[in-house]
mmCIF file of the N, C-alpha and C atoms, coordinates in Angstrom:
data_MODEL
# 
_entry.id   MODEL 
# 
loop_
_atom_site.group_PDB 
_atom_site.id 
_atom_site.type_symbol 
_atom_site.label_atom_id 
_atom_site.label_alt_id 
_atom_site.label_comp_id 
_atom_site.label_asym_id 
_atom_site.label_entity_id 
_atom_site.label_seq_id 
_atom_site.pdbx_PDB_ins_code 
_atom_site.Cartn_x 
_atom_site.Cartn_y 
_atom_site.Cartn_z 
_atom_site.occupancy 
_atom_site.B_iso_or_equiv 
_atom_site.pdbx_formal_charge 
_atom_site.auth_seq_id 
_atom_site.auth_comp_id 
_atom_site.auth_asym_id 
_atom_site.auth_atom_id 
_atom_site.pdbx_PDB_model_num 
ATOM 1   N N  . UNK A 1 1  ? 98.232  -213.000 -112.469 1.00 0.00 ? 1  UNK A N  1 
ATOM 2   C CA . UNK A 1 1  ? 98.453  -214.423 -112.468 1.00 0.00 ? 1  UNK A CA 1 
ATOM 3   C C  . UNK A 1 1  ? 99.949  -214.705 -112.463 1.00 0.00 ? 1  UNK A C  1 
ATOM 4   N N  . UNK A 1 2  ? 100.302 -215.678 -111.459 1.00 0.00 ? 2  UNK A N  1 
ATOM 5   C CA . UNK A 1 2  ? 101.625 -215.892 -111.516 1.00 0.00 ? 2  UNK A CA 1 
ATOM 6   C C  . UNK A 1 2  ? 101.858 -217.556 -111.844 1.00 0.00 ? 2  UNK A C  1 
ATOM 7   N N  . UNK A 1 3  ? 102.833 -218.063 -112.287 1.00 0.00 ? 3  UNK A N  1 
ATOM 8   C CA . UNK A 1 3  ? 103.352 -219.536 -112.717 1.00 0.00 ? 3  UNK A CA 1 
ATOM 9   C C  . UNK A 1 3  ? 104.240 -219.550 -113.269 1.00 0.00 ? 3  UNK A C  1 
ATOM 10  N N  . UNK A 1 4  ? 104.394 -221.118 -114.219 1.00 0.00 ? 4  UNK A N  1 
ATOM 11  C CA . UNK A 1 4  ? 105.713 -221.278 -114.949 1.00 0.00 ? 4  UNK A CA 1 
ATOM 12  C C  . UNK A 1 4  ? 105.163 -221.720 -115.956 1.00 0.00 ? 4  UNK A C  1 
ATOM 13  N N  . UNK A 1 5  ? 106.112 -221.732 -117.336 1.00 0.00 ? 5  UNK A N  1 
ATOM 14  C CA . UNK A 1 5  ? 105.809 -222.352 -118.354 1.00 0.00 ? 5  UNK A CA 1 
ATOM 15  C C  . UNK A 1 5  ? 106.970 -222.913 -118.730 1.00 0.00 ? 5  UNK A C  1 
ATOM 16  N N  . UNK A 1 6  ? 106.993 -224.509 -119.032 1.00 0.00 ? 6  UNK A N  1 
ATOM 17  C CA . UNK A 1 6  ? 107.612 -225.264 -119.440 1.00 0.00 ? 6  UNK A CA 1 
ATOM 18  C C  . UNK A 1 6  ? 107.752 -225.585 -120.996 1.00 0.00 ? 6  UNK A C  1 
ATOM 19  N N  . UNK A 1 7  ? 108.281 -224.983 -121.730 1.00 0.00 ? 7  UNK A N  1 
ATOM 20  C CA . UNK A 1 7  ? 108.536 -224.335 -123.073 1.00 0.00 ? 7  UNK A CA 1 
ATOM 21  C C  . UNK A 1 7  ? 109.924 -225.409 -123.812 1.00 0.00 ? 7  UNK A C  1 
ATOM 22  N N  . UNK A 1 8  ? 109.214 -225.860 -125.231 1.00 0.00 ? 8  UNK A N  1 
ATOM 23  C CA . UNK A 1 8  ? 110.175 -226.272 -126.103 1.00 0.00 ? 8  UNK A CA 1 
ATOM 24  C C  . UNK A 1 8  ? 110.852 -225.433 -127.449 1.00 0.00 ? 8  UNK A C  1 
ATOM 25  N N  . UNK A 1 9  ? 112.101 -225.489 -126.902 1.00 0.00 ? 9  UNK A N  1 
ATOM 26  C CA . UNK A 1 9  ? 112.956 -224.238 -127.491 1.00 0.00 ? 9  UNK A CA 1 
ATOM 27  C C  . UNK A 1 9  ? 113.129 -224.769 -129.051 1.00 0.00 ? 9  UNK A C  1 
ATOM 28  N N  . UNK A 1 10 ? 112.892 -226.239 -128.984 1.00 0.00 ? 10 UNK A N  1 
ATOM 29  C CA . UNK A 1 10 ? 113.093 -225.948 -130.484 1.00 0.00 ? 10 UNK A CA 1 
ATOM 30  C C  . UNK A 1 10 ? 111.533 -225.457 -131.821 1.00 0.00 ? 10 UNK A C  1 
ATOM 31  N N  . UNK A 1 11 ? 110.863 -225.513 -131.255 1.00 0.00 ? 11 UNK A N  1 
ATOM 32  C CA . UNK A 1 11 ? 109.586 -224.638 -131.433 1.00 0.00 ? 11 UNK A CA 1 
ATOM 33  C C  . UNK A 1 11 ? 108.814 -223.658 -131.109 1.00 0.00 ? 11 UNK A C  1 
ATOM 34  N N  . UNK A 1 12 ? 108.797 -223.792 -129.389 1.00 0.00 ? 12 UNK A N  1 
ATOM 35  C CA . UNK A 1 12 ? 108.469 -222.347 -129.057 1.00 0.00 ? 12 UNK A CA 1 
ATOM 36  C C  . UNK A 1 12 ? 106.866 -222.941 -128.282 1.00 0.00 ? 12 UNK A C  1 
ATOM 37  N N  . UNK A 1 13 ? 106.750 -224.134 -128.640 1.00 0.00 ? 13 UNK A N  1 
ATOM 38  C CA . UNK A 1 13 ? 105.433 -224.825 -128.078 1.00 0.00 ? 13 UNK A CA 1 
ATOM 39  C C  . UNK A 1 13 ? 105.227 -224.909 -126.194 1.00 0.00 ? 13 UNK A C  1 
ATOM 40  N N  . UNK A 1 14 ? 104.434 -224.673 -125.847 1.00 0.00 ? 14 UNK A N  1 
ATOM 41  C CA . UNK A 1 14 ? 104.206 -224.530 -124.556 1.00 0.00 ? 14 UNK A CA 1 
ATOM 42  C C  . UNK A 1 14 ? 103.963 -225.979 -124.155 1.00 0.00 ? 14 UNK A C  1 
ATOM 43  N N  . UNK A 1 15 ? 104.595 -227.029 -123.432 1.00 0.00 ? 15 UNK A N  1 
ATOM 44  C CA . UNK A 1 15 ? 103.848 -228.022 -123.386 1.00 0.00 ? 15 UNK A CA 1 
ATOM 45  C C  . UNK A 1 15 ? 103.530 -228.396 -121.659 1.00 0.00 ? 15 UNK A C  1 
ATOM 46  N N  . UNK A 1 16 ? 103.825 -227.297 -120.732 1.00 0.00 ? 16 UNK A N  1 
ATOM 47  C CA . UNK A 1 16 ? 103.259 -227.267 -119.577 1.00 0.00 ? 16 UNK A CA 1 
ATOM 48  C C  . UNK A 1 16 ? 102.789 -226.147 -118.986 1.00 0.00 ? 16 UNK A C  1 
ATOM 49  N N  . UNK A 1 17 ? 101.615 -225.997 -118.084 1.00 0.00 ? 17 UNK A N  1 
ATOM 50  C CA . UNK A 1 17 ? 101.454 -224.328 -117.205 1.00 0.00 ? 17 UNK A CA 1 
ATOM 51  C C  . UNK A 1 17 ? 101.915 -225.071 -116.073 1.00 0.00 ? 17 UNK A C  1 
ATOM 52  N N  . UNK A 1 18 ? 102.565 -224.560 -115.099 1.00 0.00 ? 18 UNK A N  1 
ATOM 53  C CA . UNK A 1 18 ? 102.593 -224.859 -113.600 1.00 0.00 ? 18 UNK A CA 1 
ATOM 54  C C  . UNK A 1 18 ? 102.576 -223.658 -112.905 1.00 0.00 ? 18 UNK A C  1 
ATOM 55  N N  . UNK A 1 19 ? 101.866 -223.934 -111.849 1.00 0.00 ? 19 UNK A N  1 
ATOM 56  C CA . UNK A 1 19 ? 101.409 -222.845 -110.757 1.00 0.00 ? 19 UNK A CA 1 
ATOM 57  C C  . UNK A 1 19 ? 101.995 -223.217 -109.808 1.00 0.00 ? 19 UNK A C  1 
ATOM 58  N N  . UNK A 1 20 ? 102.892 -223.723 -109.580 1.00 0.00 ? 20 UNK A N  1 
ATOM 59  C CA . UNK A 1 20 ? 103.668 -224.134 -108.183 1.00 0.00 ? 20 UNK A CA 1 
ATOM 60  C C  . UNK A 1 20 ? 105.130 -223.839 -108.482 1.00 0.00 ? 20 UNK A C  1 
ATOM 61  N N  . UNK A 1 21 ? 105.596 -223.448 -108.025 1.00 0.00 ? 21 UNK A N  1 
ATOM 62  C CA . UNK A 1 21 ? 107.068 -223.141 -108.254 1.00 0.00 ? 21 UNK A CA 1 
ATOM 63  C C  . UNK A 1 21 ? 108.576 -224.804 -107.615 1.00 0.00 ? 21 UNK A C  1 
ATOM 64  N N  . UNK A 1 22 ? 107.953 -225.220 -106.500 1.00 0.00 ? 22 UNK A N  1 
ATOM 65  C CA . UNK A 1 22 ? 108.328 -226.319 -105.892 1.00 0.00 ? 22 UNK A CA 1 
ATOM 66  C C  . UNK A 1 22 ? 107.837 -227.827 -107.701 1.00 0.00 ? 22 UNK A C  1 
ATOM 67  N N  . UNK A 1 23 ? 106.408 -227.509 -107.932 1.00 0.00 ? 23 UNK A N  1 
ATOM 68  C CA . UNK A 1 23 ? 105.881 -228.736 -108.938 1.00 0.00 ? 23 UNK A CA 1 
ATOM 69  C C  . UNK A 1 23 ? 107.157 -228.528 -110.187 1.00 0.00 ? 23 UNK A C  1 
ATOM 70  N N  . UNK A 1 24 ? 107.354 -227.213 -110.017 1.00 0.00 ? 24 UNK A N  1 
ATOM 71  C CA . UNK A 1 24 ? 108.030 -226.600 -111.488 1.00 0.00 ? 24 UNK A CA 1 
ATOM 72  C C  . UNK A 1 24 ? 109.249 -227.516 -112.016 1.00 0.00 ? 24 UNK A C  1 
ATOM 73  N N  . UNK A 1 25 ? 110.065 -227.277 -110.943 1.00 0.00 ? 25 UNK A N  1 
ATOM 74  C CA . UNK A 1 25 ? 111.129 -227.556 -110.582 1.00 0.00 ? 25 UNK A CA 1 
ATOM 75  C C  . UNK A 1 25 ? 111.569 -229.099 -110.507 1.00 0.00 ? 25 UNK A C  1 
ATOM 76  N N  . UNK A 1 26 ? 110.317 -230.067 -109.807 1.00 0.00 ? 26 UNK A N  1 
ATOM 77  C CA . UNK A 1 26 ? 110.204 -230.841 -109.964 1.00 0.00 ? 26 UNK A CA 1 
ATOM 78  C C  . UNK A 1 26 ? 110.155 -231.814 -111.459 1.00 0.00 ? 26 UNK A C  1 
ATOM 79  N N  . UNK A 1 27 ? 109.066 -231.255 -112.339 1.00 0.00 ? 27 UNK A N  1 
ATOM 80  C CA . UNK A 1 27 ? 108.884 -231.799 -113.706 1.00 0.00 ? 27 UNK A CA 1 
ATOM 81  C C  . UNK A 1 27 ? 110.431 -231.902 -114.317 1.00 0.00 ? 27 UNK A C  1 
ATOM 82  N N  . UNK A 1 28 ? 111.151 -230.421 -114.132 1.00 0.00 ? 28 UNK A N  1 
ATOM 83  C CA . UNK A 1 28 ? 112.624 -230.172 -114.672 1.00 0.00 ? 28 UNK A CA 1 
ATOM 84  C C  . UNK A 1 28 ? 113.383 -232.062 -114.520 1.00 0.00 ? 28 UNK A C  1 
ATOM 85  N N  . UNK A 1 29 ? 113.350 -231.932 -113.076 1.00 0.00 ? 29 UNK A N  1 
ATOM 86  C CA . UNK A 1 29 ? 113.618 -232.951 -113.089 1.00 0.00 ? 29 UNK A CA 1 
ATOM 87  C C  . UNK A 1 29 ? 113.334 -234.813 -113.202 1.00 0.00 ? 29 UNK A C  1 
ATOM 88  N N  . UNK A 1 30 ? 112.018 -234.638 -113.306 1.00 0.00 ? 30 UNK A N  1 
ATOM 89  C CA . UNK A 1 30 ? 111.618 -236.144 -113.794 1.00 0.00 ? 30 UNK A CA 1 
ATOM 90  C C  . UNK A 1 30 ? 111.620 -235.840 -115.097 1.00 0.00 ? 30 UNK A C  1 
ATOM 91  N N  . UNK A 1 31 ? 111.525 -235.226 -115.874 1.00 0.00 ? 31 UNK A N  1 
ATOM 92  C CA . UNK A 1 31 ? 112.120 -234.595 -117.490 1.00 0.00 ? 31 UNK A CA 1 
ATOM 93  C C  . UNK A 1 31 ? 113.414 -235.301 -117.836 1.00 0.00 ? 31 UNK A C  1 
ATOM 94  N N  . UNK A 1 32 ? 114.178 -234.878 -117.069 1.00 0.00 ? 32 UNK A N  1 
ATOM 95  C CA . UNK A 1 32 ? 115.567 -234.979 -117.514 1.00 0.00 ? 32 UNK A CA 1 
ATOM 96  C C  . UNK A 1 32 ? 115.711 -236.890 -117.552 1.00 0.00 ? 32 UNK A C  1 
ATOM 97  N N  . UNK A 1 33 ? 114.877 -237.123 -116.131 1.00 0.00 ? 33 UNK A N  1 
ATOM 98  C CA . UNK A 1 33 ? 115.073 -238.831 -116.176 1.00 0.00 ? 33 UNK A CA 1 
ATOM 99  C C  . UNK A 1 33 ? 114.776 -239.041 -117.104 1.00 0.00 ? 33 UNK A C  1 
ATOM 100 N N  . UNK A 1 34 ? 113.496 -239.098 -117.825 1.00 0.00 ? 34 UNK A N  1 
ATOM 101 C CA . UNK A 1 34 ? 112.177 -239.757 -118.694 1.00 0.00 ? 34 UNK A CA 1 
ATOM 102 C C  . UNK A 1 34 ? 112.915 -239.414 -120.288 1.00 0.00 ? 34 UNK A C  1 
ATOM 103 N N  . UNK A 1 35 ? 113.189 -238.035 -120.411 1.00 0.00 ? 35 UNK A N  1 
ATOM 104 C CA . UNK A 1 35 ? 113.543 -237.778 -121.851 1.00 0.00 ? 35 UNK A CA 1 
ATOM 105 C C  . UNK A 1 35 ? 114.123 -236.869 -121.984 1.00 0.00 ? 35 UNK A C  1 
ATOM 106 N N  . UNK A 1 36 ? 115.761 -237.310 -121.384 1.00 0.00 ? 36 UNK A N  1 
ATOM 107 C CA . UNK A 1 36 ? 116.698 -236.600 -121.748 1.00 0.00 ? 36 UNK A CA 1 
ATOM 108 C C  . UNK A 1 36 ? 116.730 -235.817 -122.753 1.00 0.00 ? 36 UNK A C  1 
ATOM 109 N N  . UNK A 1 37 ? 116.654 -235.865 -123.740 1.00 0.00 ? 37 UNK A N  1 
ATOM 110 C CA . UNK A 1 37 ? 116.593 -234.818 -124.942 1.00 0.00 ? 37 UNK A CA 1 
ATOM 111 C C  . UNK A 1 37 ? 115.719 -234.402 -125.114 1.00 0.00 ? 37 UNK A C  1 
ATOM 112 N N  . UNK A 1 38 ? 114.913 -234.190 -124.693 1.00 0.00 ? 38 UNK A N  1 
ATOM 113 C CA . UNK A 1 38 ? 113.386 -232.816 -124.527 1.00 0.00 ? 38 UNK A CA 1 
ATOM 114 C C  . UNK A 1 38 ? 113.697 -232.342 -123.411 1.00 0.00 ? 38 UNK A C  1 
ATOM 115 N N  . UNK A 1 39 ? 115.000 -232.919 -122.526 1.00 0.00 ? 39 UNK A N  1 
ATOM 116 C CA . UNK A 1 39 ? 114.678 -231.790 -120.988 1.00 0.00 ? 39 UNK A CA 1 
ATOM 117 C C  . UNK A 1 39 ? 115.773 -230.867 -121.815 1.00 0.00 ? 39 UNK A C  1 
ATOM 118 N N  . UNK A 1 40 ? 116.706 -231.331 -122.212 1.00 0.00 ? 40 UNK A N  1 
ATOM 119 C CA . UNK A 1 40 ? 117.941 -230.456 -123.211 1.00 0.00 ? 40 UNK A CA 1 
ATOM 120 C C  . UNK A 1 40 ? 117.331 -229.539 -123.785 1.00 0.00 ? 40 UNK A C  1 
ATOM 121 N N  . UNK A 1 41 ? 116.002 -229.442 -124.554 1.00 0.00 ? 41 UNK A N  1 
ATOM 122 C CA . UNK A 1 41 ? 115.513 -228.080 -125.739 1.00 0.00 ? 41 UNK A CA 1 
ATOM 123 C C  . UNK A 1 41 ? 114.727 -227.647 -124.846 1.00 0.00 ? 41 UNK A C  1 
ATOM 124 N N  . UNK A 1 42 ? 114.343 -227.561 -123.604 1.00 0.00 ? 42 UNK A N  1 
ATOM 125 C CA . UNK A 1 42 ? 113.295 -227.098 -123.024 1.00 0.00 ? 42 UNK A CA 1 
ATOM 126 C C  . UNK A 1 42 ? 114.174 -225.718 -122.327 1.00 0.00 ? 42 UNK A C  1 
ATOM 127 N N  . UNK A 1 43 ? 112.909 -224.722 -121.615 1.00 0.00 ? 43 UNK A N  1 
ATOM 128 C CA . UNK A 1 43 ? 113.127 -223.753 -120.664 1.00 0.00 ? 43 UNK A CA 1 
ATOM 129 C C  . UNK A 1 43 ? 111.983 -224.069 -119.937 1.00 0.00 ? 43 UNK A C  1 
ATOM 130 N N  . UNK A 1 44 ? 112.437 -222.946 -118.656 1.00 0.00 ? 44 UNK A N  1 
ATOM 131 C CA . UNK A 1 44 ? 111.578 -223.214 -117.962 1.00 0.00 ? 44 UNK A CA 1 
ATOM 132 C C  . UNK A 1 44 ? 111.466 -221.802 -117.431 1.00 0.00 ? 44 UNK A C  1 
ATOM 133 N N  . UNK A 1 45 ? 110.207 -221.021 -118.012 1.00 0.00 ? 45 UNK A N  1 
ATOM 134 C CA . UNK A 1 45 ? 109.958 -219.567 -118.210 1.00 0.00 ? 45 UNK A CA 1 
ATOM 135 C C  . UNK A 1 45 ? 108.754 -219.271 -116.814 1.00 0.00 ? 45 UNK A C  1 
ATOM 136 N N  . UNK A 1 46 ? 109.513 -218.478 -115.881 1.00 0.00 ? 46 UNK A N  1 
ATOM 137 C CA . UNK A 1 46 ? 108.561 -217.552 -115.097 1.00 0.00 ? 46 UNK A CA 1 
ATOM 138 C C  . UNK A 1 46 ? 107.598 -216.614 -115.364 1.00 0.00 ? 46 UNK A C  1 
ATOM 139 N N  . UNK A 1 47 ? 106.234 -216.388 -115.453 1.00 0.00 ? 47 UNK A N  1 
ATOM 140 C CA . UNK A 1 47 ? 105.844 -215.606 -116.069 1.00 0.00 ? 47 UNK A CA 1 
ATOM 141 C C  . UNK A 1 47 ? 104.601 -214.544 -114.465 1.00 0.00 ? 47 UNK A C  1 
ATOM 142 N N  . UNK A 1 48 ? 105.146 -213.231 -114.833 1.00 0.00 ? 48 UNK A N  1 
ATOM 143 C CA . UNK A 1 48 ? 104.375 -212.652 -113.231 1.00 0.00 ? 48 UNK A CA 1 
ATOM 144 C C  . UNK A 1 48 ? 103.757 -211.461 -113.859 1.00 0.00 ? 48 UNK A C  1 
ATOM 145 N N  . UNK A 1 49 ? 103.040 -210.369 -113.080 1.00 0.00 ? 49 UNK A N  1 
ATOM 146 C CA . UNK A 1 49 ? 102.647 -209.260 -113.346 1.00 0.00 ? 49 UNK A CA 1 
ATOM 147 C C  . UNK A 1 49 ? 103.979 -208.204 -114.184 1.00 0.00 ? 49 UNK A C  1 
ATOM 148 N N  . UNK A 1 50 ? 104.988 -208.538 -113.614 1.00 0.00 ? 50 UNK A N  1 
ATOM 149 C CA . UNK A 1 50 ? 106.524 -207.968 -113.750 1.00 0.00 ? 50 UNK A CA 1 
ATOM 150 C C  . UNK A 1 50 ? 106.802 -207.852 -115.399 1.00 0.00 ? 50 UNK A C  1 
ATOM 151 N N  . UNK A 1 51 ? 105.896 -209.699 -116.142 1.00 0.00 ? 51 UNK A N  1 
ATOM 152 C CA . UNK A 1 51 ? 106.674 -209.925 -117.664 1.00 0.00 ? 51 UNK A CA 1 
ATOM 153 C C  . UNK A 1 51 ? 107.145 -210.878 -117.646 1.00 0.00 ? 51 UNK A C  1 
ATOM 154 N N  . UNK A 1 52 ? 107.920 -211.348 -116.449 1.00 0.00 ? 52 UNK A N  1 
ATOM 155 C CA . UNK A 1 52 ? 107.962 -212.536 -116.722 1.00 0.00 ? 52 UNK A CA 1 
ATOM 156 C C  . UNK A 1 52 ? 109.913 -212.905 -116.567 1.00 0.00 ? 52 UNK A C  1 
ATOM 157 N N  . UNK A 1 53 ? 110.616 -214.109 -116.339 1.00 0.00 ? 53 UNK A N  1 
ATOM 158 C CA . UNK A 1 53 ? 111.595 -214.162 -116.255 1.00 0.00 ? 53 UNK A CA 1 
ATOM 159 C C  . UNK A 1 53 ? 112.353 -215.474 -116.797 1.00 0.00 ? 53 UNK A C  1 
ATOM 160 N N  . UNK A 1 54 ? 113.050 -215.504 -117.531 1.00 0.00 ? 54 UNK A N  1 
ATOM 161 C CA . UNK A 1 54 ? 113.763 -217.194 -117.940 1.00 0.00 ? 54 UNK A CA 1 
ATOM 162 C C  . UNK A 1 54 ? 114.670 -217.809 -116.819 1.00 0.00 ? 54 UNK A C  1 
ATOM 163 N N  . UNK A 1 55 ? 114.785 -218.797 -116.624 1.00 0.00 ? 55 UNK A N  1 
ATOM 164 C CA . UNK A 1 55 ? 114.800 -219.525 -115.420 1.00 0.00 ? 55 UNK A CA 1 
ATOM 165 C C  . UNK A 1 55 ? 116.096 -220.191 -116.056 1.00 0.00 ? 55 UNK A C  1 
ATOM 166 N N  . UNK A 1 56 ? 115.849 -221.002 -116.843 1.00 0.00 ? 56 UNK A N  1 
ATOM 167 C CA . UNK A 1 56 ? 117.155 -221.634 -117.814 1.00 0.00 ? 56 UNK A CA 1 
ATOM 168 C C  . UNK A 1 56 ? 117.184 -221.905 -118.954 1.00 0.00 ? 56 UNK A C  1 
ATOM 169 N N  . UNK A 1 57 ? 118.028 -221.847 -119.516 1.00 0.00 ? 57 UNK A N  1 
ATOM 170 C CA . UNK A 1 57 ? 118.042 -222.201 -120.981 1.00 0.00 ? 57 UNK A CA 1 
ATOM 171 C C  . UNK A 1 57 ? 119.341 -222.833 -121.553 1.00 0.00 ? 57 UNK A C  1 
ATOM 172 N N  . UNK A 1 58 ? 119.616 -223.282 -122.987 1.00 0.00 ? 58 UNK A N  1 
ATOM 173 C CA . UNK A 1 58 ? 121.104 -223.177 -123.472 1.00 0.00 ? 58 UNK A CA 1 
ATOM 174 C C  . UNK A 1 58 ? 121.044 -222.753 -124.842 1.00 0.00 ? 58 UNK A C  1 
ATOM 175 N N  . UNK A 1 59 ? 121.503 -222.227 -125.139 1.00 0.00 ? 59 UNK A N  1 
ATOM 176 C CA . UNK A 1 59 ? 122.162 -221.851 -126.356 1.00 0.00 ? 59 UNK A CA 1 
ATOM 177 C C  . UNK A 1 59 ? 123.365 -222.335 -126.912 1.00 0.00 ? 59 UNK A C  1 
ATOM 178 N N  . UNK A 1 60 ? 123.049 -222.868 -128.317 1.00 0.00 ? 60 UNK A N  1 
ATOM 179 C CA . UNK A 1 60 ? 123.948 -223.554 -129.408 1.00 0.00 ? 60 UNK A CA 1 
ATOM 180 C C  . UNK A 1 60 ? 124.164 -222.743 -131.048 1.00 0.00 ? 60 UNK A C  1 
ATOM 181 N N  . UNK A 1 61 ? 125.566 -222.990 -130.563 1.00 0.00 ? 61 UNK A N  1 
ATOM 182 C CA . UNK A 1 61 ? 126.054 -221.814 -132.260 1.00 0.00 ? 61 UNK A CA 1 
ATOM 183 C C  . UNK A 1 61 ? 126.385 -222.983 -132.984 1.00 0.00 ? 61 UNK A C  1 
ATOM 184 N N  . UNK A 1 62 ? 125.845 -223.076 -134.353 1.00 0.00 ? 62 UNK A N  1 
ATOM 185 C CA . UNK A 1 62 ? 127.045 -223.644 -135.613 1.00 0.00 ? 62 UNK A CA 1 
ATOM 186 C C  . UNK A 1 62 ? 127.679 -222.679 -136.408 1.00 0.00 ? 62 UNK A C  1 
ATOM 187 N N  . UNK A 1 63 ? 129.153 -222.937 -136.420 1.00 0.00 ? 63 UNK A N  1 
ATOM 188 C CA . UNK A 1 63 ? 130.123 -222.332 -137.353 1.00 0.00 ? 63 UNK A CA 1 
ATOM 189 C C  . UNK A 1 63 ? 130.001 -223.418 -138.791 1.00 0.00 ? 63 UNK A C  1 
ATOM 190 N N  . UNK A 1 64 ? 129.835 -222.466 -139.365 1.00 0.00 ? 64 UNK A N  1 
ATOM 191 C CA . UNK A 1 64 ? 130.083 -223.487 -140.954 1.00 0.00 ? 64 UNK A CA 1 
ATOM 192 C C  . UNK A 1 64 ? 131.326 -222.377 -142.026 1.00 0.00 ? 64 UNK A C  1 
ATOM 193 N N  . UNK A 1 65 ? 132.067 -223.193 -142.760 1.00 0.00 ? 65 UNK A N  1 
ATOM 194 C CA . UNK A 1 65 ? 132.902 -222.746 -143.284 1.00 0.00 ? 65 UNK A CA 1 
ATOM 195 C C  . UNK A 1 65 ? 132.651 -221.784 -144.597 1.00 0.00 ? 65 UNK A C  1 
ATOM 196 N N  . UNK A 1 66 ? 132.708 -221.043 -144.977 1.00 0.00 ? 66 UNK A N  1 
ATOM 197 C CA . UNK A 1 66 ? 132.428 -220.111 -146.540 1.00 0.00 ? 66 UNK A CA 1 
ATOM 198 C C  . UNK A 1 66 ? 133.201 -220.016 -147.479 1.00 0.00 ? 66 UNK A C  1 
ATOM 199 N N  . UNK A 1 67 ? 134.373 -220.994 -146.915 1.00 0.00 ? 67 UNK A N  1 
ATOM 200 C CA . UNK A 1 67 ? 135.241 -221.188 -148.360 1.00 0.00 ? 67 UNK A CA 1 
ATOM 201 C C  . UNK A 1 67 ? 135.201 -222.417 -149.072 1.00 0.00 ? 67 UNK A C  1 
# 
């Protein structure tokens, strides 16, 4: 089985399957219109016979001070 999964990074919750790679791509972007800050925590994870591949993501560090 091959598709995508449209994944919220700040949980880990799956909140789409897509089987189209063109639909995939698409959601990315009516996402970003509709709710900017859920298209921000999201990925958008390939998953194939292979395992599978991350498509995009971002990563955020906080520095906090210890003195």
């Amino acid at each position: 089985m091959e598709g995508f999964l449209l994944v919220d990074d700040r949980d880990g919750r799956v909140l789409l399957e897509i089987a189209d790679p063109v639909k995939a791509f698409r959601v990315l972007d009516r996402l970003q219109q509709d709710e900017p800050k859920l298209a921000d925590a999201a990925s958008l994870v390939r998953f194939d016979d292979r395992g599978g591949v991350l498509i995009g993501a971002e990563t955020t560090t906080r520095v906090r001070s210890l003195c």
